[in-house]
N, C-alpha and C positions, 0 to 999 in steps of 0.2 A: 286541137292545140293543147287543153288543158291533158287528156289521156297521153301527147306525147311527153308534157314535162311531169307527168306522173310518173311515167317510165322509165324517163331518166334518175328521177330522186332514187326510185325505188333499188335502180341497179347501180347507182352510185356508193346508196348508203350498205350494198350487198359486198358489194368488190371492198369498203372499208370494213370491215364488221371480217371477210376473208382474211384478208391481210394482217388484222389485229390477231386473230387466231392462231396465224402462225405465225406468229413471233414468240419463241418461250420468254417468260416471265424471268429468267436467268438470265438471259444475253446480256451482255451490258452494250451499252449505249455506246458513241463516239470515245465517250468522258470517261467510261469505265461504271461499274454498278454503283449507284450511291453509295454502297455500304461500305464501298474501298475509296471514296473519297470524304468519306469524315472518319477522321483518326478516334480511336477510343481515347478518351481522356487520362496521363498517365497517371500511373497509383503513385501516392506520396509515399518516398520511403521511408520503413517504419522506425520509429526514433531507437537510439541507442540507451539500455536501459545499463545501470550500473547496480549494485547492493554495494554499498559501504561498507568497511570492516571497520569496527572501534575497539579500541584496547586502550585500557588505563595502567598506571605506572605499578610497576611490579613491587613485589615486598621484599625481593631478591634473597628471603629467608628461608630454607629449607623447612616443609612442613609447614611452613605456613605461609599459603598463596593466598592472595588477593582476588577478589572480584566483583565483580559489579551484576547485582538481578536487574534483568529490568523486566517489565510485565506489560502488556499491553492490553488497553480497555479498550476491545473497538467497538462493540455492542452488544447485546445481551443482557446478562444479570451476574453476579459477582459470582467466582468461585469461594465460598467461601471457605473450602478444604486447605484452599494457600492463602489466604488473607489472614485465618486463622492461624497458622504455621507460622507465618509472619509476627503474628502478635504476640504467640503463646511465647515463642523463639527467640523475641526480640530480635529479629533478622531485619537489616534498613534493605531499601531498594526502591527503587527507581519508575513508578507508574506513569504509564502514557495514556493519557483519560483523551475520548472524541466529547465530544458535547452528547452527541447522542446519548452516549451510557451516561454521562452526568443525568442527563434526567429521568434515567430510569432506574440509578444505583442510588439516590437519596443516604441510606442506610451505611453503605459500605463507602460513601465519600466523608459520612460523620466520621467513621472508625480511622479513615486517613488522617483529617484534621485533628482530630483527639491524640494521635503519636506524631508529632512532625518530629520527632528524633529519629524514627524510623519509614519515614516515608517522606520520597521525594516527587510530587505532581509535575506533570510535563506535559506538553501540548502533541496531541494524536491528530488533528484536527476537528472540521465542524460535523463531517459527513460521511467522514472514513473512506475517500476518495485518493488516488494513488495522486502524489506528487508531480506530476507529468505534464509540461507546458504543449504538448502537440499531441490531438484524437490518436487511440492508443488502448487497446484492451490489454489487463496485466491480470493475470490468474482467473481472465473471464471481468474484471471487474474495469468498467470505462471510467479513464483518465481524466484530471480535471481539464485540458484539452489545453489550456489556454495560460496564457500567464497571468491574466486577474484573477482567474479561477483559481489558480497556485496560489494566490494571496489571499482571497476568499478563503479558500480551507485551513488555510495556516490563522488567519485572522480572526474568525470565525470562531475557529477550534480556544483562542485564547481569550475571546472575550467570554464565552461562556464560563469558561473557568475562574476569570476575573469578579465573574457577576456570581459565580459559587461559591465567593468566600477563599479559592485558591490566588495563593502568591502569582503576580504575573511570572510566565512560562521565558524558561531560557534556550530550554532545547526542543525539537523537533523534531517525529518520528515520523513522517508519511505510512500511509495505507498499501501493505504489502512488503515496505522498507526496499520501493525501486522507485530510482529517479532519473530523469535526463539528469546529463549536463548543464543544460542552461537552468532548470529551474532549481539545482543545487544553488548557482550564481544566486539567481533571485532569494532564495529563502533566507542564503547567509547574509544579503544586503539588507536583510529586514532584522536581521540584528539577532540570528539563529544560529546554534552549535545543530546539527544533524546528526543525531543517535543512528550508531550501525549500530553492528553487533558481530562477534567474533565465534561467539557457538549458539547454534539456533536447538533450541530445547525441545520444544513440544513441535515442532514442522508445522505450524500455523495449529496448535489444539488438535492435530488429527491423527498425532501418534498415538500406539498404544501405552501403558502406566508402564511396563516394562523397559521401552527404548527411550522412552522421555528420561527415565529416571539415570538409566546407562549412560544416555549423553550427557543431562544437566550438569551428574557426576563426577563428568568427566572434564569437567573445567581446571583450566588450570592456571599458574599468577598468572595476571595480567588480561584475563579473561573478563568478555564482556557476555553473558547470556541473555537471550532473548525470549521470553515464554509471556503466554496469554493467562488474562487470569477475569476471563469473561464468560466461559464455554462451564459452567457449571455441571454439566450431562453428559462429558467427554472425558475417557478414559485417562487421557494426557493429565488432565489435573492431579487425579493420584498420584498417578508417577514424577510431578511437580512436588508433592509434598514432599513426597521418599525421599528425592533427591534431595533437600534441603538439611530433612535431616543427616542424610548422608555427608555433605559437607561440613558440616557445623563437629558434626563427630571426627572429621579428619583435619581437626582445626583451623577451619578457611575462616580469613578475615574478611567480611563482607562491607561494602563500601557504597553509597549513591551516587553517581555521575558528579555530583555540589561539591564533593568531599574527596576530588581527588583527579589530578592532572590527568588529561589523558591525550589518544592520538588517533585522529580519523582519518582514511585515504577519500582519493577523488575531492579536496578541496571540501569535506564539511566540516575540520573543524578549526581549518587556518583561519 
């Protein structure tokens, strides 16, 4: 008895162990193969980014055009080839300090404070984090994702400043100068003008002294420029000084954002 139900197991468990083997590991079942009955999860489509253009009110006077510098401190250490220029020059404009560089510019925030005839402090943020309420990579650099994060950087950005000694901030530059739509909404509900800009100067610090200097040049009334003055080791700086001098010599009026009407597209500066 016990050798017949040994017999049986044995060729039962033979005939199962056959049957498994030929069945390919592709077939799909009744239902279809798992892998076609769960859907891939859909990608979030990716937010729509805008650059804002700003332009301030013209001089309408032949030979002599109006403009506005503005400089941006996202981190690093001060150029001081244009800080200098600035100071020698008596030229005013427009700095966008992050908190970050506040604390590692000590030196060149003195020399701000010490001219407030010629220099106007504005808020970059805390972290130098792109403006952007939804996950979001901008030039490589991740978004603050969210919309407290969009308050966070903007908030952030101006209590530092507040605790440095700088006049509380009126305007707003986000990190790369791209923003959704909604978080445009959000920043101006916090009681913020959004600095565009109208000619981009040095292409984020990475031009060379020659085309920095051609474009900066090449501003004309009503012109808002946007150039970095953080990158102390980058060619663009030079071509930042040229260029100022070069203005100043073709008798440009130069103006801080504080000191003069202006006019923002996509709702930053209604």
């Amino acid at each position: 008895m016990n050798r017949i139900l040994l017999a049986s197991a044995f060729l039962f468990v033979s005939i199962s162990a056959a049957f498994a083997d030929g069945i390919p590991s592709s077939v799909p079942t009744a239902a279809g193969p798992i892998s076609a009955m769960v859907s891939p999860a859909p990608k979030a489509p990716a937010p729509k980014l805008v650059e804002p253009h700003l332009h301030i009110a013209r001089s309408n006077i032949a030979g002599h055009a109006r403009i506005a510098l503005t400089f941006d401190a996202c981190m690093g250490q001060a150029d001081e080839r244009i800080l200098w220029t600035l100071v020698r020059e008596r030229i005013p404009a427009t700095i966008f300090v992050t908190a970050r560089w506040l604390k590692r510019n000590p030196a060149a925030l003195a020399v701000f404070l010490q001219n407030p005839d010629l220099f106007e402090l504005e808020n970059h943020g805390q972290n130098h984090i792109p403006a952007v309420d939804t996950p979001t990579l901008v030039y490589g650099i991740a978004s603050a994702g969210s919309p407290q994060a969009v308050r966070q950087e903007v908030e952030g950005g101006a209590a530092a400043m507040v605790a440095a000694g700088i006049p509380a901030p009126h305007w707003f530059r986000g990190s790369t100068a791209k923003y959704d739509l909604s978080a445009i909404g959000e920043i101006r509900a916090m009681g913020y003008r959004i600095a565009g800009y109208s000619v981009n100067g040095d292409g984020g610090s990475l031009l060379g002294a020659a085309i920095t200097e051609k474009r900066i040049a090449s501003a004309g009334d009503g012109d808002v420029v946007i150039s970095h003055v953080n990158q102390p080791t980058h060619a663009a700086g030079e071509g930042v000084a040229k260029a100022l001098a070069d203005l100043k010599a073709k008798g440009t009026e130069f103006v801080r954002l504080q000191d003069v009407e202006d006019t923002g597209d996509d709702k930053t500066t209604e």
